[in-house]
C-alpha positions, 0 to 999 in steps of 0.5 A: 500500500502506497504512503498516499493511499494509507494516509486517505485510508486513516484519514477515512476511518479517524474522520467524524461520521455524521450521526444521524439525527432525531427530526424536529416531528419526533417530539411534541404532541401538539406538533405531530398532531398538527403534521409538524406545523409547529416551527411558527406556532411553538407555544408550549414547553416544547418550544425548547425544541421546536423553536426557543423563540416560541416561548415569548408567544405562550402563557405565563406557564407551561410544563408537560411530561410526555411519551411518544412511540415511534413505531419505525423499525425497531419500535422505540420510544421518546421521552419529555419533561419541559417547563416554560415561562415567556423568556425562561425554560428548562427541559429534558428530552430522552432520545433513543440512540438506535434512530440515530445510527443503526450500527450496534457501534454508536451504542453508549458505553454502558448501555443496555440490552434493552430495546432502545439500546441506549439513548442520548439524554438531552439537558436544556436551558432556553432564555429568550429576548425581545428586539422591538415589538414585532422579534424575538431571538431565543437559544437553547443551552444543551447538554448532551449526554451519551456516556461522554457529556458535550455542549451544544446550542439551538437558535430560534426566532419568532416575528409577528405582525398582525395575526402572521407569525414568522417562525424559524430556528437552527438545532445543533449549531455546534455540531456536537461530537460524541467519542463511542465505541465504534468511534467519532460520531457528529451531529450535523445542524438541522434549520426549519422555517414555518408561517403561521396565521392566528385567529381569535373568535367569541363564537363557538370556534375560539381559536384557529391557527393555520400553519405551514413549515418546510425543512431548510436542511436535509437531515440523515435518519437511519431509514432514509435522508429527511426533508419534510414540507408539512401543513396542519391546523388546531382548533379550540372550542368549548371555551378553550377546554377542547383542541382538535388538530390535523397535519399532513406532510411530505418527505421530498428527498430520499425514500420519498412518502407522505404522512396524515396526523391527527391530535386532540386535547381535553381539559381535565379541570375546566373549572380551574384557573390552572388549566390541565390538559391531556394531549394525544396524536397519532401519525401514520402514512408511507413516509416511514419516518413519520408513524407514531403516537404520543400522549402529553400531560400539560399545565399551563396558566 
């Protein structure tokens, strides 16, 4: 073997691969239920992934536990605890390891012979500031942990004018690099953009939101490259105390497909000024990386 072919050869094996990565639909019941139209809505908890910005447009509270299936193969399962004021959030997210790279060598060290065969725990905290009236700019701190814990960052911004809302936000800025057993692995950064329009009504519909988001980046996942275009709306009624949700979206790269979501959310204690609401969604469709369901509990005030 020449010197020049053995230099090209290290160089291949000792480079970070990129790890493939969870997509923005995998988390956030809401979201999912509404096709993944979110980036421009985010105004729950779990704009601490979707987008950090979101949080200036949510109530004075908001705090959830979520579980989520993903029904890919093999089946695993994501985990959330977020809590969100409008310039302050926190949150925590469990993601399996094995949608992020099917070789049993992106395994954490220590991992277990349980069916997620690992997971990369996810620590967050999102601080937000208003520029001017109509723009907010947010980021979220993480650490990430897979047997070694790194650093990374989310950007997020949010525009309103009217009853439009410009949403967009960037994940993994830094392009964190993790060391496990079967060597370097880098998560690549993931950009969304969304539109959101918003109404407000006394009558019978009290609220509807209206949304569309498209993938700016094309993001690798362990079935297929990821690049979704996605459209959905919400609903509440009864005063607030039902929301009924609807999605759709579509994968434009890769393994093409299509996927069809629908959600709902019930207050649990109507008579409360501290709301409490069951959120559910169901997605399915030939995009496989869009088959799931997922079930939040969230209070909020």
């Amino acid at each position: 073997m020449s010197k020049r072919l053995l230099i090209l050869v290290v160089a291949a094996v000792l480079a970070p691969r990129a790890l493939h990565a969870q997509i923005y639909e995998d988390v956030g019941i809401r979201a999912q239920g509404m096709g993944g139209a979110f980036v421009a809505v985010a105004d729950d908890a779990t704009a601490t992934w979707w987008n950090p910005a979101g949080l200036a447009a949510g109530p004075f509270f908001d705090a959830l536990v979520e579980y989520d299936r993903i029904r890919t193969t093999p089946q695993t399962n994501v985990r959330a605890l977020a809590v969100a004021f409008p310039a302050l959030g926190a949150s925590y997210y469990r993601l399996p390891i094995n949608q992020m790279q099917a070789s049993a060598a992106t395994t954490a060290p220590g991992a277990s012979s349980r069916e997620d065969g690992g997971f990369l725990g996810v620590y967050g905290l999102t601080f937000g500031q208003s520029l001017g009236a109509h723009l907010v700019m947010a980021s979220t701190l993480k650490l990430e942990r897979a047997g070694k814990t790194r650093t990374d960052l989310d950007l997020g911004a949010l525009a309103r004018y009217g009853a439009l809302q410009l949403g967009a936000s960037v994940k993994n800025v830094r392009r964190t690099e993790f060391d496990v057993a079967g060597g370097s692995f880098r998560f690549d950064r993931q950009a969304r953009a969304g539109l959101a329009i918003l109404g407000h009504s006394d009558g019978f519909i009290n609220n509807i939101t209206l949304s569309v988001d498209a993938d700016i980046t094309t993001t690798k996942t362990v079935l297929t490259d990821v690049r979704h275009v996605a459209g959905g709306f919400e609903l509440w009624i009864f005063k607030r105390q039902v929301g009924l949700r609807a999605g759709g979206s579509t994968n434009t790269v890769g393994v093409q497909g299509t996927s069809a979501s629908g959600g709902f959310s019930v207050s649990l204690v109507p008579s409360s000024s501290v709301k409490a609401f069951l959120d559910a969604e169901y997605t399915n469709g030939s995009d496989e990386t869009r088959r799931s369901w997922g079930i939040a509990l969230r209070a909020t005030f």
